[in-house]
Each structure stands twice: as structure tokens, then as C-alpha cells.
ROMAR-202410 format. One line per 10 residues: number of its first residue (from 0); their letters; for each residue x, y, z of C-alpha. Coordinates in steps of 0.5 Angstrom, whole numbers, plus 500, padded with zeros to 3 digits. Each point is the difference from the previous one (the first is absolute). Layout:
NUM	A	X Y Z  ...
end
This chain:
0	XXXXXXXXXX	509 606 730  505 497 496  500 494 504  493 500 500  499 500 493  506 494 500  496 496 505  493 502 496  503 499 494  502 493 503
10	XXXXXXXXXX	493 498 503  497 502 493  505 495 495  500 495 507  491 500 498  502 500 493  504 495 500  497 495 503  491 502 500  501 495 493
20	XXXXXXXXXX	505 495 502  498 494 503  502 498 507  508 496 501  499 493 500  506 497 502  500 491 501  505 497 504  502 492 501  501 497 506
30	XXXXXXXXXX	508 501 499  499 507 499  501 501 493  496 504 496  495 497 495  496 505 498  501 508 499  494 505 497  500 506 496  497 503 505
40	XXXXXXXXXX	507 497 505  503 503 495  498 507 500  501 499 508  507 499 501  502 501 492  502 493 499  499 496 494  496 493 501  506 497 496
50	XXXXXXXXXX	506 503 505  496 497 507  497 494 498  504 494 502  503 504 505  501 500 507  495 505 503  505 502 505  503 504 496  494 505 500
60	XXXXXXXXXX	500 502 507  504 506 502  499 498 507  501 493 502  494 498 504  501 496 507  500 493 500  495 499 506  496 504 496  500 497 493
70	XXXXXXXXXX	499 494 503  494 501 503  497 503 494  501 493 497  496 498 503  494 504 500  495 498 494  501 508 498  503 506 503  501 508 499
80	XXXXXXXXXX	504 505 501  505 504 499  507 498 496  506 505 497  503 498 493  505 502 496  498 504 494  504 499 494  503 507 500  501 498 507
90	XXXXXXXXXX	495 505 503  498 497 507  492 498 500  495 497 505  494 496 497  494 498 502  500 492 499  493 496 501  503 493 500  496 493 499
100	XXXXXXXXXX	503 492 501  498 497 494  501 492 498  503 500 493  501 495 496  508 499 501  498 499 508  498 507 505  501 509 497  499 507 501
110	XXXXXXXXXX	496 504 497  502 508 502  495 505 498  503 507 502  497 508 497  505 506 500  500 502 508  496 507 501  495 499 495  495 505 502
120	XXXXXXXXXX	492 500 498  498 505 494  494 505 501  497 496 496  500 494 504  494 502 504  495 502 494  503 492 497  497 498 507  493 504 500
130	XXXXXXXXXX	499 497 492  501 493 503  495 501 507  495 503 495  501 494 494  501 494 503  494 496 499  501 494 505  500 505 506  493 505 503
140	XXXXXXXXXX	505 505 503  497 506 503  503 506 506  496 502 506  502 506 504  499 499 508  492 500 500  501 495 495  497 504 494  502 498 494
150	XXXXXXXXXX	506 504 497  501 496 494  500 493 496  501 497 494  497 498 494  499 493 503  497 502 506  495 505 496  498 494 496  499 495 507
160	XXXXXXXXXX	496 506 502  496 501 494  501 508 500  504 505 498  505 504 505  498 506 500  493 497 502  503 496 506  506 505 502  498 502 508
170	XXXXXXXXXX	496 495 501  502 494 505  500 492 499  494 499 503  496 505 496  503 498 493  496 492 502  496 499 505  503 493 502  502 497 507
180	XXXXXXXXXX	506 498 497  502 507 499  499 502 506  505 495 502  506 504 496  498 507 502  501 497 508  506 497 497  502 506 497  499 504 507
190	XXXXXXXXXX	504 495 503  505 502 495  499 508 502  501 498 507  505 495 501  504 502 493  501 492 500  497 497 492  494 496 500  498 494 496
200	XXXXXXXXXX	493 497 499  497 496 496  492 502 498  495 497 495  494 505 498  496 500 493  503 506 496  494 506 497  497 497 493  502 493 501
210	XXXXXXXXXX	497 494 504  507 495 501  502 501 507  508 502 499  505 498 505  506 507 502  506 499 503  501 508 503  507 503 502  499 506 505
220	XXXXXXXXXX	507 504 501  501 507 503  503 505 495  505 504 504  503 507 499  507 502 500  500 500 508  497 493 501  493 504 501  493 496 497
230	XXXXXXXXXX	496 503 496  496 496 497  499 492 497  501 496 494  496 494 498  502 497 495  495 494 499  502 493 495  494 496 498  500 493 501
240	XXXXXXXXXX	493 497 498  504 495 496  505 497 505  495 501 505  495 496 497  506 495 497  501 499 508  493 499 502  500 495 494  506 496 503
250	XXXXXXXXXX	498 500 507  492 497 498  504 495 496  505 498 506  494 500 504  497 496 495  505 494 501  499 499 507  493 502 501  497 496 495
260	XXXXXXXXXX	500 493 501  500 499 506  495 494 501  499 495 495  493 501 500  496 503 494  495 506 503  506 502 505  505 501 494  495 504 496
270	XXXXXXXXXX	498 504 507  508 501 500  500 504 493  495 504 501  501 503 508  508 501 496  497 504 495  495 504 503  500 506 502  507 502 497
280	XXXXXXXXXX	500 497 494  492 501 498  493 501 503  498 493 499  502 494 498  497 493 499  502 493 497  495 496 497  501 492 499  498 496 494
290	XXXXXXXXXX	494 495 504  502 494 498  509 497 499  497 497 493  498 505 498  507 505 501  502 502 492  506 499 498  506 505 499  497 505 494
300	XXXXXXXXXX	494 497 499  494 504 496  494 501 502  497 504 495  493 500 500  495 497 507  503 502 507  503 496 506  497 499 507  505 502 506
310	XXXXXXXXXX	499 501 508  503 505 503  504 497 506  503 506 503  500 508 499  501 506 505  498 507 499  502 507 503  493 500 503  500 495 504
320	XXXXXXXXXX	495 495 500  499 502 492  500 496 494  499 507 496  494 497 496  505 495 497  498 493 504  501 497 506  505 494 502  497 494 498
330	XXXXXXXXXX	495 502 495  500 497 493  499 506 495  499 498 492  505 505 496  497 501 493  505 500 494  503 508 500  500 501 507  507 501 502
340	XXXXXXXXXX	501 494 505  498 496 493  504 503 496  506 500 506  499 492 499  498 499 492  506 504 499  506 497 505  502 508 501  499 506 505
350	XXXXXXXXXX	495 504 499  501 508 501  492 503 501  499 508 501  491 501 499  501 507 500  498 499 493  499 492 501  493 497 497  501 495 505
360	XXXXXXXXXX	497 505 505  494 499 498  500 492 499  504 498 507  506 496 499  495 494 500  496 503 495  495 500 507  497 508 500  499 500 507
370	XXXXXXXXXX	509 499 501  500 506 495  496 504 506  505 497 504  506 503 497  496 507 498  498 501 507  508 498 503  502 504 496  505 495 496
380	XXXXXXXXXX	503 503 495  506 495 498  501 493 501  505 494 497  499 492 499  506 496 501  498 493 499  503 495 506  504 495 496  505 495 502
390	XXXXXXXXXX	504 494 497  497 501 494  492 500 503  496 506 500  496 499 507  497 507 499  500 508 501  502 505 505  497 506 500  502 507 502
400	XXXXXXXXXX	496 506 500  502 507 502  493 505 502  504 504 506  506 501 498  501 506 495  504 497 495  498 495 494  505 494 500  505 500 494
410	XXXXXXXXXX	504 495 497  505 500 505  494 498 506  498 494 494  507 498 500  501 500 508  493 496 501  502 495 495  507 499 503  496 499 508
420	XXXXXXXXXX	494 497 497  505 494 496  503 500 507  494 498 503  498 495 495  505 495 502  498 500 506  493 500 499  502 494 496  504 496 505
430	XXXXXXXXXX	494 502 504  496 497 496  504 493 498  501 499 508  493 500 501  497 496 495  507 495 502  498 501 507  492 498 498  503 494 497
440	XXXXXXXXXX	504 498 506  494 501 505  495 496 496  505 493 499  502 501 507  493 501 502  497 494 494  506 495 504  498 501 507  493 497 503
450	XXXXXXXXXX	494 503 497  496 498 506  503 495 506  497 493 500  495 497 505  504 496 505  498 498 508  507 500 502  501 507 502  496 508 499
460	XXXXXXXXXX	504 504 495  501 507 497  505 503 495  503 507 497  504 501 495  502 507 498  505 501 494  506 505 501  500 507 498  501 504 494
470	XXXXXXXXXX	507 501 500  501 493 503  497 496 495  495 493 501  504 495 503  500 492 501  496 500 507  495 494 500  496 496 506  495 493 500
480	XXXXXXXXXX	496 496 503  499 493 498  496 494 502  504 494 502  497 493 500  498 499 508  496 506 501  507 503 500  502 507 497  507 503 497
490	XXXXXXXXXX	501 507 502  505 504 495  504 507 500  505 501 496  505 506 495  502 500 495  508 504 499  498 506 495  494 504 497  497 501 493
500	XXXXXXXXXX	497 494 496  505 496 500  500 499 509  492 499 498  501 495 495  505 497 505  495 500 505  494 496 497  506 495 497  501 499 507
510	XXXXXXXXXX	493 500 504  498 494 494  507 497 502  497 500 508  494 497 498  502 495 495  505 498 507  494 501 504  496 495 497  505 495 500
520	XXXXXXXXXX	499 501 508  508 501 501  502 501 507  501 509 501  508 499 500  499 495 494  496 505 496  505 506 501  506 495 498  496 499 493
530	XXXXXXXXXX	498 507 499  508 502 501  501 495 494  495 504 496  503 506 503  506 498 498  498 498 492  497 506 500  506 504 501  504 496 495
540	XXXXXXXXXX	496 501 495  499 507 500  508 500 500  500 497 494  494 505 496  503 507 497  497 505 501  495 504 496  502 507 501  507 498 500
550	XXXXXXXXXX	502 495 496  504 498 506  499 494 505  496 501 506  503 500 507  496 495 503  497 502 506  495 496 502  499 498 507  494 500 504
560	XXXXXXXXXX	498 499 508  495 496 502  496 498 507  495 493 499  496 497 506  496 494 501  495 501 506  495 493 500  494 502 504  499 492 504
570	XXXXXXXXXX	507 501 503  500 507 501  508 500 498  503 505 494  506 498 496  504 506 498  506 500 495  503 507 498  505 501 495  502 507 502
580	XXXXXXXXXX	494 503 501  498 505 506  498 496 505  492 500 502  496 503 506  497 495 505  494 502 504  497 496 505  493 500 502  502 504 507
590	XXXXXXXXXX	503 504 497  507 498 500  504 503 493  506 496 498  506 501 493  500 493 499  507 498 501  502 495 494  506 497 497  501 506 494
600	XXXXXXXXXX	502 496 493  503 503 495  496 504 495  498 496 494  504 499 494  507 500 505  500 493 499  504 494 504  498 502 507  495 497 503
610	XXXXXXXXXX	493 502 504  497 498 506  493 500 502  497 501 508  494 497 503  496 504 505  493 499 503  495 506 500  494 500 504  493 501 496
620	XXXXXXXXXX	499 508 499  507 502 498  503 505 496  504 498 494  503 507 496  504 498 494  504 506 496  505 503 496  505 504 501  497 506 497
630	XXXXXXXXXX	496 501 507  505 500 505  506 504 495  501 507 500  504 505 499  496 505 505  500 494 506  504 495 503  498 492 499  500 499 508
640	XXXXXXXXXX	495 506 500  495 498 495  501 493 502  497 502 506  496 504 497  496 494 496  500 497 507  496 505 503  496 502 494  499 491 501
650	XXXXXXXXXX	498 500 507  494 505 499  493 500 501  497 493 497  497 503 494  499 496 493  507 497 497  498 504 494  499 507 504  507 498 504
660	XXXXXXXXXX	504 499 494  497 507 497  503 503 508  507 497 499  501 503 494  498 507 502  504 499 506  506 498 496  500 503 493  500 507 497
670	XXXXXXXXXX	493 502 495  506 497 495  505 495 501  506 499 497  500 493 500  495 494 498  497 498 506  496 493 500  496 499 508  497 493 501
680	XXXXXXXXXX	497 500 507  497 492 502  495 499 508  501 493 500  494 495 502  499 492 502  496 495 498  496 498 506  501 493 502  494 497 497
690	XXXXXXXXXX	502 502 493  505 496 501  500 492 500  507 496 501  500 492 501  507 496 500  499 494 495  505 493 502  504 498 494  495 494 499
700	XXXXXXXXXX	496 500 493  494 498 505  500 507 502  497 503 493  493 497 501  500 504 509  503 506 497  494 500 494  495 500 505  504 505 505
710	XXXXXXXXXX	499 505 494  492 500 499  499 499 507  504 507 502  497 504 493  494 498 501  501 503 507  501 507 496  494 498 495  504 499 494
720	XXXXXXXXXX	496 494 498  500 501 493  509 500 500  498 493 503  502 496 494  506 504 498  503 501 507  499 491 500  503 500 493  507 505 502
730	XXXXXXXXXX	501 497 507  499 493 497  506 501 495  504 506 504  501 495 507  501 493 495  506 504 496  502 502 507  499 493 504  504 497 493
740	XXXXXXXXXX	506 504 498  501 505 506  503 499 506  497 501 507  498 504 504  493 501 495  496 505 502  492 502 497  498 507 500  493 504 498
750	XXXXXXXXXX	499 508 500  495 503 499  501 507 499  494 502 495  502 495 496  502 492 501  507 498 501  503 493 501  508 500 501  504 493 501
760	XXXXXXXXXX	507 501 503  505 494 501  508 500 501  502 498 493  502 505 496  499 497 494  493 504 496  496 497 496  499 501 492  494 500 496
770	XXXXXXXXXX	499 496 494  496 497 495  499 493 501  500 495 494  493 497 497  502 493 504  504 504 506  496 497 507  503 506 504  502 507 498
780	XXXXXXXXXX	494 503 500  499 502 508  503 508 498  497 501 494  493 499 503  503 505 506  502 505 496  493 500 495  496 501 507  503 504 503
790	XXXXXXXXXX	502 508 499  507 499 501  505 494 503  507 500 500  507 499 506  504 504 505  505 498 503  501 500 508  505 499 504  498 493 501
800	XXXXXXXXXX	499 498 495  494 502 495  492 502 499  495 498 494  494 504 500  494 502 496  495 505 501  493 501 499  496 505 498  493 499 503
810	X	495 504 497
end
């Protein structure tokens, strides 16, 4: 007994002692000295802070503590256990100690947390924790018996279910709120009953008298007698509308950034905002653009009074199909002055809108009553404007209404549809900036190339020329077809490197480059070293220009690839040069399809090498088919594949050159391509012999007056009688100059291809030069007269020697 009461009487002081002291925390360095020392270590073991801090805490121990062992403490980031220490009185004790390795100032330490072994809980105890489970107010906590009747619950989940317990006290969870989610938890909560495994779940249901749908985690755990027997499962439930909602926030913010913006085209990106937004975030969601770019307001600006017009150019509803009242894509609306769109624009701000007590639902938000019927009728009952403004400019409001979901918007909605609506508008804006550049671009590259092909009797032609699509940008492809002296034809193709305004820019300097050359009358491979050194300049010249984005200079990366061919119909024969450019199809009129071999020079703007020209007959009726790279490159197909595709599509059944031209782009590109590509298709043709005249003229001066006299004979033949005085007065001066100044062989040619040509050809390669003779000059007029009566004249240089010619224009 007397022990008994000892033992008592020591339990009773061990409570007493230590209920109101604080815990021992002990603080020891690396080296294992003593840092730090409480009151409540002092109580434990009866030392003072002053007789162990700066010690060794060895000293402590009353059993030394294995080696292995304490070394592999030292490595754990925190460890318990049992210790055994001395007391100050020398009393043997065993301590609980809860140790954490922490980094202090001075390097690494630990921080021991130890409590008096063998505290035993207190009768009060219980009722402590029945008082925290009935009055903590974050948790629903309720008790179910086996048949899932409510037991018991706290205040909170009387709250949560809007009813007392003595009211819910027998009834299960599905009777309390008749919900599918609450059917989930009472079939977790059987699961619990016959597993005896805890259950989690997750469910989002609209409490009794509120109209916000709440997000619930629940925990389901079997409550356990002492023999481990079930009797019954608690709930203990934690309302995370917040975070839940927090979540959706940044997901809808996170799929924004990859969502929108995908193209660079103004309707898609719009499209791409409201198909983020519905149905998770609201009902309906529309984007309307201020109609016209001048017309964009800048940041802030007011518009207190009149209203704005703005076309909707994308919306999407919960209702497919369904515009809610509110204007569909690609009307213009008028909003009057007060109207929340007006007001969202006036003001620069977004605007919160709830027409439960809203005049506006009896105006419309255009002051239109039929879109106030609208609203009525759908049941909108909460709407937000946030006005669509990037770089400072205002290009109009995106619209977000709710009819379907039960809860109204609130400033926290306003602040996420301003946060996707913001990231929209960059987009939007690019989207807007590229396509006005991109129409720009399109416009100069199709300003610069032929608006029509001239009339010429040399060959059939046909031409395409499709600009690349919307991520690639318009680039610098170009083709032409240019009249040569002699009932001759140029046939060009060439590419320019790059896309943008500055590669059609490029283009149309080098098409009026190929021109100019062209009426020089320059042999293929002459032009094409001509147009390297232009090229060339070019190139240098932008080296030397800075940028205007950057200040910096530019890198200088133009270069350009062409293909020029020269086909005379009188000989039959094509001249071709090429400076890097894919080589041409020939089709035969048997049938025979060809990839032209020449000699491939080096892209223009190289400079230094040399380029080589080819000669070839063709036969009347032959296919010529010039293009650019854009035809036969891709990404999806080999360019053997699509050569020999274009030669199947060439070889087809004869149809008219333009209908050809549309079958070899179908056959060969996608709806879009993603480069230029310019296609020039020619059917050669030949003068027929009687349109054609020639006479080899002696070297002798008594030669011009029979010469004379062939001419009027032969055009009288082709009853040009009218062109009689002319063709005397040009054959005349052509074959003097000739029989004068050039060298033999002479030969006299005329043409007659619709209008009336005469050429004369001599060895020399010296040309001519017009000049205005002198009041008392008895020559020097022959060219000048020459050059007045007739439409054009001028010199070609040919391998042997040179050709003067003139041409009429018979009327």
C-alpha cells in the first residue's frame, strides 16, 4: 500500500511537475558541445544553463551510445528514440528524444526535444478533443454508425447542411441533400464499412440556400473499437471552393498561353479565346473589333457621349449554334452611350454587370430592345466587358455572359477575363499587324508583276502565280514575257531569297533590271551577268543600310535565282541561260516530256563566275514550262517525285495553256503553299515561210536601188501597199549604212507577223548611233528619219557580226 501511494505520490508530482513546464530543448554543435540549454532541460535533468552550455554533451550520457549507431544518426536529417542520462543527483533516467539536423550560422547542429517518459494522458484529455472536433470551424466532421446514420457532427457540418443535429440525427447522407455527388460519398462510405481501408473523394455540389457550387474534399475512416471491430465511419470534409477555383484559374490561364494564338489570322485567334472560355469559364463569349484600324481609340480615350459601331467577329455559346440574343459573327451592332460595351470602351476599364436590378435589361446592351428580350429570355443574369487593348490601342471588347450557370460573376471572374482577354489582344494585334503587312506585301508583289502578258506571235503563254501562305509570308517569285526585235520572245522565271516586302521590293527592282537589259537585246548569258552585278549592288547596298527596328546594320542577304530564254519563231531555235534556277520541262509535240539539261550558273548576286547559254531547236507546238522553286520543293514529297509529277501533269490531255497551268498546280501543291510559286507555260509557234522574206545584198552601193525594188515587190505581195514609201525610205538607209560601214556577208530581212519588220544584218560589230545632223550636215539624217517613221528601231549583237532593225506598225 505504502508503495503504492509512493508510486501515486510520484506519478501525481512527475504531472504536476512537468503539466506547466515547457518541453527540454537542448541545441548541440557539430563538435558536440552544448549551445543551447531551456528551462524546461533544466527541470529534466536539474542542471543549469550555465553549468552545461560550452560543455561537451558526453558528459550527459549515463550510458555511452554505440559508435555505428551514432554515426548513422548523424546522418539522418531527424531521428528518435530512446537515451539514458544522468541526472544531476546521479538518478538514472531514459528520455525520449526527437532530434532535427538543422544549419545554423556557425555550419551544421541539433536541435533535441525530449518530454518526461511515461506521460500518461489525463480523463481530461478526451473531452479537450471532443471540444476541438465539435468547434473547429474549417472541417464538416460528422460519425455514422454501420447503416450509415448520422451519429454526430459539429457545428460546422450543421452549418454546411443548413439544419440543426437534433433535425439530421439518424438520417443518412443522401437524405440530408439529395445530390449525386452525395451518393458518391455514402458508396465510399460503404466501401470503408466493408474494406475497413479509408477513402478520399472529391465532389462539387451546391449547399441548401446558396447558388455558388463548392468544391469538398471528404476523408472517410473506419472508427474501430478496442478489438479492431468497425463500428462506424467518420467524414471529416474540408471545403476548397477557393483553391479549387484558384486551380481552374491557372489551368484556364495555362491553356491560354498555348491555345491562343496559334495562327496569325485575326477570326482564328478570336475564335481560340472564346472556344478557351466556354463552357468553363461562362456560358457565352463574344469578341467584337472596332470595323475600320483608323478608327481604334487610343489607351484611355473617352467617349462620353454618342456610340461606337463594332463587328463581332467570333462568339460561342453552351447552346450550340446560339448567338443568346446577342448578334452573330460578322454583324455590325451600333452600342448607344451607356451600354456596357460603350462603357467598357469609354472607360478603358472592365466592367462587372449583374441585371437582377439592372435597368439595362430593359434597353439591351445596344440600346436595341429586341437584345434585351434576348437576355430576358436566356436567362442572363450576369455579364462583364473587358475591352480588347494591346500596345496602347484599344481594338474592341470581349464579352462574357452567364445564363446557365447558377452563379453571377464576381470581381475575381473580372480579374481572370481581363488577365486571358489581355493575353488575347497581343495576339489579336499581331494577327491584325501581319495581315495588313501581308496585304501590303501581296499588293506590291502583284502590282510589280505583268498585269496582263503582251500580244506577240512567237509563242501560246499562260501563267500562275500563287503567294505563299499566312506563316510563311509573300515572298519575291516573279515571271515575264517580253517582246524581242524580230518577232522574238524572252521568257523569264526567277526568285528572289527571303519573304516579306523587302523580297517583293527586290523582285520588281530586278524584273525592271531584266527588262531594261531585255531591250538592249543582250544575248541569255550577257543579260544574266548583268543582272549578278545589279544583284551584287543590291546586296551591298543593303549591307550598308541600318535597320529600322534595330539600329543595327543589316545582314545583306539578297540573292536571287533566274532562268531566261529567248525563242525566235523564224529559226525555231531557244537560247537559254540559267543562274541557279531549276531547270524547265520540255514537251514535245509527240509526246516526248524532257528536264532540260543546262549548264546551272551560280545564283545571281554570287559574283565572279561565269554563266553559259544552250542552244536547241524546238519543233512547232512544243511545251515550254518555267517555274519556280516553290512547285517542286516540299516538305511532305521528294523533288524527283514532284518532278516527275509535273511531268505527268505536262504530258496530260491537250487542254487550253490556262486549264493546264491550273492542273499542275493541283497536282502539285497543297490548298496553301508554304512558298511563292510563279509558273510560266509557252506553245511555241513558227512563222510560216511566206511571212518571212530574206535577200543577200553584194557589197557594192549599186546594190541599195535592186534591194529597194525587192522590198515593194515582196510587200506588195502581202498588200501592204501603204508601208510602200516607208519600207523604201528604211530598206534604203539600213542597206547603205551596211554596204558603207559594215562588212560582208550583208543580208536584207522582212517579217511580217502582224506588223512589218525589216532587219539588216552584217559582219561588223560595230552599231550605229543616232544624231542630229547640223543645219549644213549633208548626212546624218538617214537614222533620225528612221527612228521617226517607224515605232521602234534599234541593234542586237549576233555571233557574227550585228543586226539594225525597224518596225512597223501597220494600221
Amino acid at each position: 500500500m505504502e508503495r503504492r501511494g509512493n508510486a501515486g505520490e510520484e506519478q501525481g508530482a512527475s504531472e504536476g511537475a512537468f503539466d506547466g513546464a515547457p518541453n527540454a530543448h537542448v541545441t548541440i554543435d557539430a563538435h558536440g558541445v552544448v549551445t543551447g540549454w531551456n528551462e524546461g532541460a533544466e527541470t529534466l535533468l536539474g542542471y543549469s544553463s550555465t553549468q552545461v552550455t560550452g560543455r561537451s554533451a558526453a558528459f550527459l550520457l549515463y550510458e555511452e551510445i554505440d559508435e555505428r549507431d551514432l554515426l548513422s544518426r548523424s546522418r539522418m536529417q531527424r531521428w528518435n528514440g530512446r537515451v539514458v542520462v544522468r541526472h544531476r543527483d546521479g538518478r538514472r533516467m531514459e528520455v525520449e528524444v526527437l532530434a532535427h539536423r538543422r544549419v545554423a550560422d556557425d555550419g551544421p547542429e541539433w536541435f533535441l526535444v525530449s518530454r518526461l517518459t511515461g506521460l500518461r494522458p489525463r480523463p481530461s484529455d478526451d473531452a479537450l478533443a471532443r471540444r476541438h472536433h465539435e468547434q473547429v470551424e474549417a472541417y464538416s466532421m460528422s460519425v455514422y454508425d454501420t447503416g450509415l446514420r448520422l451519429r454526430g457532427a459539429n457545428e460546422s457540418h450543421n452549418r454546411v447542411i443548413a439544419l440543426p443535429e437534433e433535425d439530421l440525427r439518424g438520417l443518412r447522407p443522401t437524405e440530408m441533400i439529395d445530390n449525386p455527388e452525395t451518393a458518391k460519398v455514402e458508396r465510399s462510405m460503404q466501401q470503408v464499412l466493408e474494406t475497413g481501408e479509408p477513402q478520399f473523394r472529391e465532389i462539387y455540389l451546391i449547399l441548401p440556400g446558396e447558388s455558388r457550387e463548392h468544391a469538398w474534399s471528404v476523408y472517410i475512416t473506419p472508427l474501430l473499437d478496442e478489438d479492431g471491430r468497425i463500428q462506424g465511419v467518420g467524414v471529416a470534409g474540408h471545403d476548397m471552393t477557393e483553391q479549387y477555383w484558384a486551380r481552374k484559374r491557372l489551368m484556364l490561364l495555362a491553356d491560354a498561353s498555348t491555345r491562343i494564338g496559334s495562327t496569325l489570322d485575326v477570326t482564328q485567334t478570336a475564335q481560340e479565346l472564346t472556344d478557351l472560355a466556354v463552357p468553363e469559364f461562362a456560358d457565352f463569349v463574344s469578341v467584337d473589333l472596332i470595323p475600320s484600324r483608323n478608327s481604334t481609340l487610343p489607351r484611355g480615350t473617352a467617349m462620353t457621349s454618342g456610340s461606337v459601331a463594332l463587328r463581332r467577329i467570333a462568339y460561342r455559346s453552351v447552346n450550340p449554334g446560339s448567338a443568346e440574343g446577342l448578334g452573330t459573327a460578322g454583324d455590325v451592332d451600333t452600342y448607344a452611350h451607356g451600354s456596357p460595351l460603350q462603357d467598357s470602351l469609354s472607360s478603358g476599364r472592365p466592367l462587372l454587370h449583374h441585371f437582377a436590378d439592372d435597368p439595362l435589361i430593359t434597353e439591351g446592351p445596344t440600346g436595341h430592345p429586341a437584345q434585351a428580350a434576348g437576355i430576358r429570355d436566356r436567362g442572363v443574369h450576369s455579364m462583364m466587358t473587358v475591352p480588347l487593348t494591346a500596345r496602347g490601342t484599344t481594338l474592341g471588347v470581349v464579352v462574357f455572359a452567364r445564363h446557365r450557370h447558377p452563379e453571377m460573376f464576381r470581381e475575381d471572374d473580372l480579374v481572370l477575363a481581363e488577365e486571358l482577354v489581355n493575353r488575347a489582344a497581343l495576339s489579336i494585334d499581331n494577327a491584325q499587324r501581319y495581315t495588313r503587312e501581308r496585304g501590303t506585301a501581296v499588293t506590291l508583289q502583284r502590282s510589280l508583276l505583268p498585269q496582263r502578258l503582251p500580244d506577240q506571235a512567237a509563242v501560246e503563254v499562260a501563267s500562275r502565280y500563287l503567294p505563299a501562305d499566312d506563316r510563311t509570308g509573300v515572298g519575291g517569285d516573279w515571271f515575264d514575257v517580253i517582246p524581242l526585235s524580230g518577232a522574238r520572245v524572252a521568257l523569264v522565271v526567277g526568285d528572289v531569297v527571303g519573304h516579306g516586302i523587302h523580297a517583293s521590293a527586290t523582285m520588281g527592282r530586278l524584273r525592271t533590271a531584266v527588262l531594261t537589259l531585255a531591250d538592249v537585246d543582250l544575248a541569255p548569258d550577257e543579260l544574266l551577268t548583268h543582272l549578278d552585278d545589279v544583284v551584287a549592288r543590291l546586296s551591298n547596298e543593303l549591307e550598308d543600310t541600318p535597320r529600322a527596328d534595330s539600329g543595327t546594320e543589316s545582314t545583306g542577304d539578297t540573292g536571287a535565282t533566274c532562268l531566261y530564254a529567248v525563242y525566235d519563231p523564224v529559226s525555231r531555235h531557244c537560247t537559254l541561260a540559267c543562274a541557279g534556277h531549276p531547270a524547265p520541262v520540255l514537251v514535245t509535240p509527240d509526246g516526248t516530256v524532257s528536264l532540260l539539261d543546262l549548264p546551272v550558273g551560280p545564283p545571281l548576286g554570287v559574283g565572279g563566275l561565269p554563266f553559259e547559254a544552250t542552244d536547241i531547236e524546238l519543233p512547232e507546238g512544243s511545251l515550254l514550262a518555267l517555274y519556280s522553286d516553290g512547285l517542286i520543293e516540299s516538305r511532305q514529297q521528294d523533288i524527283d517525285d514532284s518532278l516527275s509529277l509535273l511531268c505527268q501533269a505536262l504530258t496530260g490531255p491537250s487542254v487550253p495553256l490556262g486549264a493546264l497551268c491550273d492542273t499542275v498546280l493541283t497536282t502539285l501543291l497543297p490548298e496553301q503553299p508554304t512558298d511563292d510559286v510563279a509558273l510560266l507555260i509557252a506553245r511555241t509557234k513558227v512563222l510560216d515561210t511566206d511571212s518571212v522574206a530574206t535577200w543577200e545584198i553584194p557589197a557594192d552601193p549599186a546594190a541599195v536601188a535592186p534591194a529597194r525594188k525587192e522590198a515593194i515587190a515582196q510587200i506588195d505581195v502581202w498588200g501592204l501597199e501603204n508601208a510602200g514609201f516607208v519600207t523604201e525610205l528604211i530598206v534604203s538607209e539600213l542597206v547603205t549604212n551596211a554596204i558603207r560601214y559594215g562588212d560582208p556577208p550583208i543580208q536584207l530581212r522582212l517579217i511580217h507577223n502582224g506588223n512589218l519588220i525589216c532587219e539588216v544584218s552584217d559582219a561588223s560589230g560595230t552599231a550605229p548611233h543616232l544624231r542630229r545632223a547640223r543645219t549644213f550636215d549633208e548626212g546624218g539624217r538617214g537614222l533620225l528619219l528612221v527612228a521617226q517613221l517607224t515605232a521602234a528601231w534599234g541593234t542586237r549583237q549576233t555571233t557574227e557580226g550585228k543586226t539594225i532593225w525597224a518596225e512597223q506598225t501597220l494600221s
